[in-house]
N, C-alpha and C positions, 0 to 999 in steps of 0.2 A: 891190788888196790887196798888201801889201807885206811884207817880212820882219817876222816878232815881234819883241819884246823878247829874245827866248830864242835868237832867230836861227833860227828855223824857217821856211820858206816852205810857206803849204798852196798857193798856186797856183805848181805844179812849170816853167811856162812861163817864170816869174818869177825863179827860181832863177839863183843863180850856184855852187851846189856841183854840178862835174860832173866826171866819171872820163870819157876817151878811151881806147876797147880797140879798135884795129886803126881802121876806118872807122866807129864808132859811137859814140857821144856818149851816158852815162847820165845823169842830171839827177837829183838828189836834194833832198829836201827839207831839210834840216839835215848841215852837216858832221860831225857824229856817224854817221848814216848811211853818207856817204860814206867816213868813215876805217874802219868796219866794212868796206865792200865791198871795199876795197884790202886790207884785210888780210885777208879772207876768198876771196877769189879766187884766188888762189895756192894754198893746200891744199884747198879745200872745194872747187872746180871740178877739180881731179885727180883725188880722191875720187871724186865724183861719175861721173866720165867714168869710171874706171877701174869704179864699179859697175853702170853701163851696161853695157861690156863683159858683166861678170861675167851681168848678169842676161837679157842677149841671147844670149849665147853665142860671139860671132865677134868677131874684131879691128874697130874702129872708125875711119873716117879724123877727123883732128884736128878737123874743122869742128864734128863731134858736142860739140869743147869749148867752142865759143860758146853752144850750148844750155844747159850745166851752167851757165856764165857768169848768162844769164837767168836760170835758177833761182834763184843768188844774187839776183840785182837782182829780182826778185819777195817774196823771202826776207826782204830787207830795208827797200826801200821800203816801208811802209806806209800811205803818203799820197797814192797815187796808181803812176801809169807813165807816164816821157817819153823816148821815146827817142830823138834823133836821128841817123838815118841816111844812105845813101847815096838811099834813094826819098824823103827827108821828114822828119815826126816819127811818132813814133809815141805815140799817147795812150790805147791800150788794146790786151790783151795779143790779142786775137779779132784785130785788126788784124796780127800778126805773120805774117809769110811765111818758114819755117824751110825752110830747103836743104843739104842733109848727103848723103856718100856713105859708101857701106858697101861694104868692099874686102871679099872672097872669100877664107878661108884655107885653103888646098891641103891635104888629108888626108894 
């Protein structure tokens, strides 16, 4: 299966619209997608991070904004999840291994 007419791909392996953030590779199914995520990642992942904060209650170290990141790329992908990383790919979201530290803010 191969790209539509429309330039859609539903098999995401197959894909050549892909955003690189740091060591990870998103894969999307249609460049419509893709230009959402870029555009929406810069404020909507700050947002989000910053409402972590707010809703946890204690300062956050930055790793927390890779999470907000996926949230986007969940957000948006609708046709699936392909990530590739530094362990592989990742082809559903049960498979992801999240690692974040939480700094301590002195009273």
């Amino acid at each position: 299966m191969s790209k539509t007419r429309g330039g859609v791909y539903y098999n995401l392996a197959e894909s050549t619209y892909k955003y690189k953030h740091k060591n990870v590779t998103f894969v999307f199914s249609s460049d419509f997608n893709k230009r959402r995520f870029e555009r929406q990642i810069k404020d909507f992942a700050k947002e989000e991070f910053n409402r972590l904060e707010y809703i946890l209650g204690f300062e956050l170290d930055e790793s927390f904004m890779d999470i907000a990141i996926l949230k986007i790329y969940q957000k948006i992908e609708s046709r699936g999840f392909y990530i590739i990383g530094e362990r592989g790919v990742i082809k559903c979201q049960s498979d992801l291994m999240l690692g974040a530290q939480v700094r301590k803010v002195n009273n």
